[in-house]
C-alpha positions as CSV (number, residue, x, y, z in Angstrom):
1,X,0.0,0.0,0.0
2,X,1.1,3.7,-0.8
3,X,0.6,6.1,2.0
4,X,1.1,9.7,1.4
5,X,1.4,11.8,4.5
6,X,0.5,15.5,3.7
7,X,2.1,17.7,6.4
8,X,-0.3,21.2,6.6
9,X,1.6,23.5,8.5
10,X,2.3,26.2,6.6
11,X,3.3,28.9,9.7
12,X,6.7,30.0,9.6
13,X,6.5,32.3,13.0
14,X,8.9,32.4,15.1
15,X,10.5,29.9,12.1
16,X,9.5,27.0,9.9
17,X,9.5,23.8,11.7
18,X,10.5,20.3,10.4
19,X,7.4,18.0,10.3
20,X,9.1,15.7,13.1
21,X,5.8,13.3,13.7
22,X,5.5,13.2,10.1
23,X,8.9,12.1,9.9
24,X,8.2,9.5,13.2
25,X,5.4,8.5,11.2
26,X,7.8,7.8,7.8
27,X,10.2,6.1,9.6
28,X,8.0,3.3,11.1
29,X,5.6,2.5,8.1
30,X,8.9,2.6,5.7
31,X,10.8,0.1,8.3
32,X,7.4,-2.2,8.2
33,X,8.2,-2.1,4.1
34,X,5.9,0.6,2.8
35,X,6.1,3.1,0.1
36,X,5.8,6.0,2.4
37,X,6.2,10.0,0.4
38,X,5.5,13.0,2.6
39,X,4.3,16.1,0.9
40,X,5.2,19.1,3.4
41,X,3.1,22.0,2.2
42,X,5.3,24.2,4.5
43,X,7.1,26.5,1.6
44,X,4.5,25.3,-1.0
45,X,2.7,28.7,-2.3
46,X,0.0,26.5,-4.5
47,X,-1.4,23.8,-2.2
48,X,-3.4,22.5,-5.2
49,X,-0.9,22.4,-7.7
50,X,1.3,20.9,-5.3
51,X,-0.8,18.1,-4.1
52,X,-2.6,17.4,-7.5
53,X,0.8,16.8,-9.0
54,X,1.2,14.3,-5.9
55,X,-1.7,12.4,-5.8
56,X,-2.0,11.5,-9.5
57,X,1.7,10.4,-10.0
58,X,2.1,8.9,-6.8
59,X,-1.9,7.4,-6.6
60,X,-1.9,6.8,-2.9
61,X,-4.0,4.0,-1.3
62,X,-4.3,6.3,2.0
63,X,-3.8,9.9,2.9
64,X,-3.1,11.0,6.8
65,X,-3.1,14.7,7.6
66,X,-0.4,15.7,10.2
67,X,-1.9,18.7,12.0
68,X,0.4,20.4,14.5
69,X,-1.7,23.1,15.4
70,X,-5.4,24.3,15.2
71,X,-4.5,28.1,16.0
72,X,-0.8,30.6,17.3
73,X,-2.5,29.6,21.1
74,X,-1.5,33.9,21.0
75,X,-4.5,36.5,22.5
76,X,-5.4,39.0,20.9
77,X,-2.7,38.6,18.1
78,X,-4.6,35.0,17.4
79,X,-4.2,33.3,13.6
80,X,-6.6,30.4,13.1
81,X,-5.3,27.3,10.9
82,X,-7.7,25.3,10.8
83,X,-10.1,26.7,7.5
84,X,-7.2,26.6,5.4
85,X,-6.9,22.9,6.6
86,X,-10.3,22.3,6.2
87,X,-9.4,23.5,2.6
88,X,-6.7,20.9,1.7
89,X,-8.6,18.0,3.1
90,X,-11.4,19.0,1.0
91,X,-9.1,19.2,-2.3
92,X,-8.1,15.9,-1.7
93,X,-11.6,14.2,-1.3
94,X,-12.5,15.9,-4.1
95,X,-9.6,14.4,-6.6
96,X,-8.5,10.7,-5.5
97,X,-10.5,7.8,-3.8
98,X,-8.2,7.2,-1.2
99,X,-8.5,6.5,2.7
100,X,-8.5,9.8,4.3
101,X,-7.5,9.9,8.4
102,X,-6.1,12.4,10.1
103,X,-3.5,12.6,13.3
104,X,-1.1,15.1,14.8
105,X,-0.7,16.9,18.3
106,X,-3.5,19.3,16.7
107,X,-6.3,16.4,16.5
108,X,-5.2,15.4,19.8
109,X,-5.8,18.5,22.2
110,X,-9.9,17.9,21.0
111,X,-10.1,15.0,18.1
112,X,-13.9,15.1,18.4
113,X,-14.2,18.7,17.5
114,X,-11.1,18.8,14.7
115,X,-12.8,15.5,13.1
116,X,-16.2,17.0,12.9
117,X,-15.1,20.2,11.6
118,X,-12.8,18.4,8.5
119,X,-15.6,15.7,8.1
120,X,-13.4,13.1,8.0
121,X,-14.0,9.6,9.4
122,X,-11.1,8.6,11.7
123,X,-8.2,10.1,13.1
124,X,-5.6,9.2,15.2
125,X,-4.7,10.7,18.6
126,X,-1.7,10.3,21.0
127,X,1.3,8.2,18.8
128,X,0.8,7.5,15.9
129,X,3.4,5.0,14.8
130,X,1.9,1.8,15.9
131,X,-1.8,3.1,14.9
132,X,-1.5,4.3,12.0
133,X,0.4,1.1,10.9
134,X,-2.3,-1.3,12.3
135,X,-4.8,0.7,10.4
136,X,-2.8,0.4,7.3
137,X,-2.7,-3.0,7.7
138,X,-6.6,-3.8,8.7
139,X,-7.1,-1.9,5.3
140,X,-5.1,-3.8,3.6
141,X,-6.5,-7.3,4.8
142,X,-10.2,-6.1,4.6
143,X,-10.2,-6.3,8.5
144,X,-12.3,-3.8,10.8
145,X,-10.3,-1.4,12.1
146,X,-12.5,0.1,15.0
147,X,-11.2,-2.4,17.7
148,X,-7.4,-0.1,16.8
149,X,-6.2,1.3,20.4
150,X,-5.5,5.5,19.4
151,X,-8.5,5.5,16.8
152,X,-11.1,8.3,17.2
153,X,-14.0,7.9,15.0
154,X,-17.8,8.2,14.1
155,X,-20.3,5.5,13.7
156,X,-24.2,7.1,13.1
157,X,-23.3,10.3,14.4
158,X,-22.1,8.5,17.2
159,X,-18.7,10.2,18.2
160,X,-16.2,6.9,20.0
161,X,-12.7,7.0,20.8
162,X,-10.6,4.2,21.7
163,X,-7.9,5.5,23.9
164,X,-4.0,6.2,22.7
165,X,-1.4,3.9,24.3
166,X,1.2,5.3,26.3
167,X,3.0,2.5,27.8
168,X,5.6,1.3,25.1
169,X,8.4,3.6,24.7
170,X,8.7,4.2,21.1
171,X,10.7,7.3,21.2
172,X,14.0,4.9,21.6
173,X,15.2,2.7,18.6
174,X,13.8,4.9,16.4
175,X,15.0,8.0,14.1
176,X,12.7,10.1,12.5
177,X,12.9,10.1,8.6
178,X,14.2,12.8,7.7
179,X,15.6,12.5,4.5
180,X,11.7,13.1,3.2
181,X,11.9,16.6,3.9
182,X,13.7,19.5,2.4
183,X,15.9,20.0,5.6
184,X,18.4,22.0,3.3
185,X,15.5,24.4,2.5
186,X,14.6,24.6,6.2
187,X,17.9,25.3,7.0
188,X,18.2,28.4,4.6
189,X,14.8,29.3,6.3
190,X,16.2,29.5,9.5
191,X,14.6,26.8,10.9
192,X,16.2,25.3,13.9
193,X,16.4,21.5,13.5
194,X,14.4,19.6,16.8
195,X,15.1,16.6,18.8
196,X,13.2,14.6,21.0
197,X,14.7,12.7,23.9
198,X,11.4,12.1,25.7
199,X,8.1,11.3,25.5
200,X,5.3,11.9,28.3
201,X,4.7,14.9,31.2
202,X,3.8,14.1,34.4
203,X,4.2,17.9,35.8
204,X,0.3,19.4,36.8
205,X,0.1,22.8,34.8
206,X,-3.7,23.3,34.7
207,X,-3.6,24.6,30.9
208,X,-1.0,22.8,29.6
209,X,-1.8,19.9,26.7
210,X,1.3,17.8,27.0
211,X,-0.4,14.9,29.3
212,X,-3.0,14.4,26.4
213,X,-1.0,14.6,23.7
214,X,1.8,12.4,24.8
215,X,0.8,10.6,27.9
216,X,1.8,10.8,31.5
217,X,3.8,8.4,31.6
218,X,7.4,9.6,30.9
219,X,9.2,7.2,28.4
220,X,12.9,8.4,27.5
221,X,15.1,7.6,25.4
222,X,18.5,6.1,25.2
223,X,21.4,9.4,25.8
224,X,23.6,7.5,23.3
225,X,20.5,7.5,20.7
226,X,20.0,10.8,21.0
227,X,24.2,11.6,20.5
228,X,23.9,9.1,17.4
229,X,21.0,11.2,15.7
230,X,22.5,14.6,16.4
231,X,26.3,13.4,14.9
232,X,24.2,11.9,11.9
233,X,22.7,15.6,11.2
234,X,26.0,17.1,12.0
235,X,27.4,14.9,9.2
236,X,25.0,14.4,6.9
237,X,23.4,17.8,6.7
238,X,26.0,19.9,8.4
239,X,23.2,20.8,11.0
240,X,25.1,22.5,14.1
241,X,22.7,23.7,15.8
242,X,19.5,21.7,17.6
243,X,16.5,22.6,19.6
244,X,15.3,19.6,22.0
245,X,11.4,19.6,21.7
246,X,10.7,17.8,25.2
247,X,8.3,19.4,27.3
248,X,11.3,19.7,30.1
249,X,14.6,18.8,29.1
250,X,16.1,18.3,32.5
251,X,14.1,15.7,33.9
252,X,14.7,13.6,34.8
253,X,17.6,15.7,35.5
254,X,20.8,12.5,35.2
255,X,18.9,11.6,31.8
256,X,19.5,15.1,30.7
257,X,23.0,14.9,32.4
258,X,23.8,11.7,30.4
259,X,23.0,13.5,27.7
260,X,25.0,16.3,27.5
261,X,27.8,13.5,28.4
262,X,27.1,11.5,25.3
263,X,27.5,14.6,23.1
264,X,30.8,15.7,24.7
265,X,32.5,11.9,24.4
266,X,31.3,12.0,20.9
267,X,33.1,15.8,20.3
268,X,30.3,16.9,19.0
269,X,31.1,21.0,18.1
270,X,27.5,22.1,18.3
271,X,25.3,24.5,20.2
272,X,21.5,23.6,21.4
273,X,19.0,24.9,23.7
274,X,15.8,23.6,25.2
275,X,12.8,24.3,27.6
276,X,14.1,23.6,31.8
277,X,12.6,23.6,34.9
278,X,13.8,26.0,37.5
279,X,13.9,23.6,40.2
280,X,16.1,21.3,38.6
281,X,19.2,22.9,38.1
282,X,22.0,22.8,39.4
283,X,25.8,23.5,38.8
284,X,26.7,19.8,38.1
285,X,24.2,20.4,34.9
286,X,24.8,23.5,34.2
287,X,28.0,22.8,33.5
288,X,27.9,19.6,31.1
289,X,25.5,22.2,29.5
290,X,27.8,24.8,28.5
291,X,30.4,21.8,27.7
292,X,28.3,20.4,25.8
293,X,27.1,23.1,23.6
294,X,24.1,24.5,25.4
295,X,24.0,28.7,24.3
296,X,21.2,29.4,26.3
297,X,17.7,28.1,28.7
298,X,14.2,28.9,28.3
299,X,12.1,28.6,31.4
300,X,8.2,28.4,31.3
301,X,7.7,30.3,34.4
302,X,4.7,31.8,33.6
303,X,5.1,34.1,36.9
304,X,7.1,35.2,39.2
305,X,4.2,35.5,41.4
306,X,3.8,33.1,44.1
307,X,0.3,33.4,44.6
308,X,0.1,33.0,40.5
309,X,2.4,29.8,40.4
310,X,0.6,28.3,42.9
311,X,-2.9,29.1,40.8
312,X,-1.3,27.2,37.9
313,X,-0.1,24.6,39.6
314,X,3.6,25.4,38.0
315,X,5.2,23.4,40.9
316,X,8.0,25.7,41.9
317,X,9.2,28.8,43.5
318,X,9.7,32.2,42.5
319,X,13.3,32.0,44.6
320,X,13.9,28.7,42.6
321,X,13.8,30.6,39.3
322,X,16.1,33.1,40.9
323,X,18.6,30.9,41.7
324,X,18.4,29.1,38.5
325,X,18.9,31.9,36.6
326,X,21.7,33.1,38.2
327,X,23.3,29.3,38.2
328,X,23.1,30.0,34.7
329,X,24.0,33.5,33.6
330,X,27.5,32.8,36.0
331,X,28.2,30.1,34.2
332,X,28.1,32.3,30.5
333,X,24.2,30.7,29.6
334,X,21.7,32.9,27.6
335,X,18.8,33.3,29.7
336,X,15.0,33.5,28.8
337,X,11.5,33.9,30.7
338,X,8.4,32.7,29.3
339,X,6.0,34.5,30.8
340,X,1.8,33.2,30.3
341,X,-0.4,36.7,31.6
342,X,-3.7,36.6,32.6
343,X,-4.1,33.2,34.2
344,X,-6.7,32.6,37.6
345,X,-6.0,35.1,39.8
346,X,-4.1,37.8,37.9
347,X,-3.9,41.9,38.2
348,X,-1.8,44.4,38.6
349,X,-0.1,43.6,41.7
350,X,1.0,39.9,40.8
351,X,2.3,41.4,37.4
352,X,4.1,44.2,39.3
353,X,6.2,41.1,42.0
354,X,6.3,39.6,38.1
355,X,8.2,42.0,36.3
356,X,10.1,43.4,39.9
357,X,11.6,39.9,39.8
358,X,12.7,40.2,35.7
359,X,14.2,43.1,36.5
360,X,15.9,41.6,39.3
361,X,17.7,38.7,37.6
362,X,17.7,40.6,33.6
363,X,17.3,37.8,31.6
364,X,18.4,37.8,28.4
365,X,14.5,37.8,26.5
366,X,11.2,38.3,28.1
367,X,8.8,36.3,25.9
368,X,5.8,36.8,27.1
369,X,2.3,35.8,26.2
370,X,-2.0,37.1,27.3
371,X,-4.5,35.0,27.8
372,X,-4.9,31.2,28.5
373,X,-5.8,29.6,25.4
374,X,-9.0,26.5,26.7
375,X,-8.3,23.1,25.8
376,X,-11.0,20.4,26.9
377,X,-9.7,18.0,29.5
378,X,-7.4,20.5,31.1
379,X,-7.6,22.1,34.7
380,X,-8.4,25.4,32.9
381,X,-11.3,24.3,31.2
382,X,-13.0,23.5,34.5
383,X,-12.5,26.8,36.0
384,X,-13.3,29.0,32.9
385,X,-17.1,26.9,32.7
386,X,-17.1,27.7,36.5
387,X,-17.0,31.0,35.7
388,X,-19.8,31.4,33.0
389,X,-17.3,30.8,30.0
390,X,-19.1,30.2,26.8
391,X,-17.1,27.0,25.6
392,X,-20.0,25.2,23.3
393,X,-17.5,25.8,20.4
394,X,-14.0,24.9,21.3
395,X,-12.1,25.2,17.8
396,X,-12.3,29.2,17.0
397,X,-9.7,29.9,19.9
398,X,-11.0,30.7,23.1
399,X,-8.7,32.5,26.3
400,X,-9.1,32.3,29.8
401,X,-8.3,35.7,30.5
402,X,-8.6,36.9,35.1
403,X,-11.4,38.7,36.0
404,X,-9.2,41.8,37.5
405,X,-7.6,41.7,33.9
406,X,-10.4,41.0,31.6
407,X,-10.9,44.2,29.4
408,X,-8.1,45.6,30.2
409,X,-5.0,42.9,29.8
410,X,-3.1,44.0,26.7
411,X,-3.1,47.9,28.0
412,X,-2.0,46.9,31.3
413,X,0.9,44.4,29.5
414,X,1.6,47.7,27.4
415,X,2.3,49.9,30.9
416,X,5.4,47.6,31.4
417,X,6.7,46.9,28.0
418,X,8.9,50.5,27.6
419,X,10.9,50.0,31.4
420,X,12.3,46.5,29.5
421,X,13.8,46.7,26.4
422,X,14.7,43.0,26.5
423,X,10.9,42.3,26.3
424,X,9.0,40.6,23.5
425,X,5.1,40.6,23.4
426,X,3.8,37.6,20.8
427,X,0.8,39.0,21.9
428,X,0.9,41.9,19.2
429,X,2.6,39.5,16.8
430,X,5.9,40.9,17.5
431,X,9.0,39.1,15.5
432,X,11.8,39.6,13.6
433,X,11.1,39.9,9.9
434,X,12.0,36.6,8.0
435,X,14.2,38.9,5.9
436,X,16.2,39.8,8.6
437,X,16.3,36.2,9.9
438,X,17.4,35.2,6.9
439,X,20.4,37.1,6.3
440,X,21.4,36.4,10.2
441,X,21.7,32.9,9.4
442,X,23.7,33.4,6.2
443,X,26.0,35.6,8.5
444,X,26.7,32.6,10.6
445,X,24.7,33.7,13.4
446,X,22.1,31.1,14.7
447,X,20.1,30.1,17.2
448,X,16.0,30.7,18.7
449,X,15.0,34.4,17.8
450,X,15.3,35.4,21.8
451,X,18.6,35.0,21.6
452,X,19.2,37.0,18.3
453,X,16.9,40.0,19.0
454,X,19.9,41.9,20.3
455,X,21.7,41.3,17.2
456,X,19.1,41.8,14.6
């Protein structure tokens, strides 16, 4: 059987970003002895053109549409995907009898809603590998497929899903196919090429989607795998420098240390950063990171608000993220602060302890974002219908957005923005113009765009 994967993301803000569960995807139905292609409509200008061409010369048996995201998640700056989707799946039913599913960390977060919207039959949710395989397969024997684990479908209107797997740990053994994208074209983008050492979260932020996307359960993978892939990029593609996609690099904190080990045995002369946890760092790590490669950290504090950490359920202190950034800028690390505004609980005083502590330890960026984008399932969901949100609709991005803040959040985020020049605001779409990011990486000068907003 011929199995086209059509990756849709076409958003190239903050960069473009390589299809990696596409490439997951590829890897495991081409191993299992499939004629795999993946058409990545990333850079493609005519999605028609480009996927006519596709579908009559390659004449695949079964289509799956990788979504990554349904919207930015970014209030009030907020860009829907999800209609031009809707667009591409239609184009397709419309020129080739072929099986049509659909999977992706963008079906996941609320698979009922995106599968009604695209009208499509199935998808699959959580991991695709094994699923998407087993469907492949049931097809192809003229089996019933509805008994898959990870299947979401509709049977007479009836909406059932069977529930994603998260106990092997597929992450390890397996590289992602790569060598079905344009990774030289991504690279001339500026795209910064991502590796995952981990699948699963088990932390308890009340918005976040990570748990039902990948699982609980926290499977890693080998250190020496993940030193293996990043020399073969190195090599093959002359890729030197990587972004790890976990949700928290550094925990477990000795996996990430083994890491960073793996990739200095190996002399590996690259630089990388990742997301980390404030409460799990310490000088030991810090310094394999900066031995290792590691330019700079990006913490998801959200706040630096006790009384706002503790609402989120962030599961640390403010004088944890304190002392983690100073473990870091001492030891040479760029420093940035993810800040999320607006969350249960917020006003002017927890954003004036916020941006009192910023100033205090001067990170290199302030990235911050307004308004708590509502995913079913999540802790944040519960509280927004508590408080008279209108959530019938889920797909045209909603925000949970405090009460003391609630017509007044992107003024009040404005009143701080001129005391910190090392501030960036997504929430007005701020960025660095893909020009300019361009001719930065021709100059030799990479990395995430926190780090290169001085430079630009």
């Amino acid at each position: 059987m011929k199995i086209l994967l059509i990756a849709v993301n076409q958003e190239k803000h903050p960069y473009p970003v390589q299809p990696l569960g596409a490439a997951y995807i590829a890897a495991t139905l081409r191993a299992k002895g499939l004629e795999v292609k993946i058409v990545d409509l990333c850079f493609v200008e005519d999605f028609q053109k480009e996927l006519l061409v596709n579908l009559k010369e390659f004449s695949p048996q079964l289509i799956g549409f990788s979504i990554r995201n349904i919207d930015n998640t970014s209030f009030p700056n907020t860009k829907y995907y999800l209609p031009g989707v809707k667009k591409i799946v239609d184009f397709c039913k419309e020129n080739i009898d072929a099986y049509l599913t659909v999977g992706g960390s963008g079906l996941s977060v609320m698979p009922k809603e995106v599968l009604q919207y695209l009208e499509l039959n199935t998808g699959v949710v959580g991991e695709g590998e094994d699923t998407l395989y087993e469907i492949v397969e049931k097809i192809d024997q003229k089996r019933d497929i509805r008994d898959t684990k990870g299947i979401v479908y509709f049977e007479n209107d009836t909406y059932i899903e069977n529930k994603a797997d998260y106990t092997k740990n597929r992450v390890d053994g397996l590289l992602p196919d790569r060598d079905l994208l344009d990774i030289k074209r991504y690279m001339a983008e500026g795209s910064i090429t991502n590796i995952q050492t981990k699948r699963g979260c088990g932390f308890k932020c009340i918005y976040c989607t990570y748990p039902i996307i990948e699982g609980e359960k926290i499977r890693l993978r080998s250190p020496r795998s993940v030193a293996i892939e990043i020399e073969m990029l190195n090599k093959k593609y002359g890729i030197d420098y990587f972004y790890f996609i976990d949700s928290i690099f550094n925990f477990p904190i000795d996996h990430a240390m083994e890491i960073c080990e793996e990739i200095i045995k190996k002399g590996l002369k690259i630089k990388w950063t990742a997301f980390f946890h404030p409460k799990f760092i310490t000088k030991e790590l810090v310094a394999l990171l900066v031995q290792s490669g590691c330019s700079g950290v990006e913490f998801g504090i959200d706040s630096a608000s006790e009384r706002i950490l503790e609402n989120l359920k962030k599961g640390f202190f403010v004088k944890e993220v304190i002392k983690a950034s100073s473990i870091c800028k001492k030891a040479g690390l760029n420093v940035c602060c993810y800040l999320l505004i607006g969350g249960p609980g917020e006003d002017r005083e927890s954003l004036k302890e916020t941006f009192e502590v910023m100033e205090d330890i001067s990170p290199t960026a302030i990235i911050a974002q307004s308004g708590v984008r509502i995913y079913p399932g999540t802790e944040i969901e519960k509280i927004a219908v508590a408080e008279g949100y209108d959530l019938e609709n889920y797909l045209p991005p909603k925000f949970y957005i405090s009460r003391e803040l609630k017509d007044n959040l992107v003024k009040v985020i404005q009143e701080f923005i001129p005391s910190h020049p090392n501030f960036i605001y997504e929430g007005l779409g701020e960025e660095i113009p893909v020009e300019i990011l361009k001719r930065m990486r021709k100059m030799g000068i990479k990395g995430p765009l926190w780090e290169l907003k001085g430079k630009a």
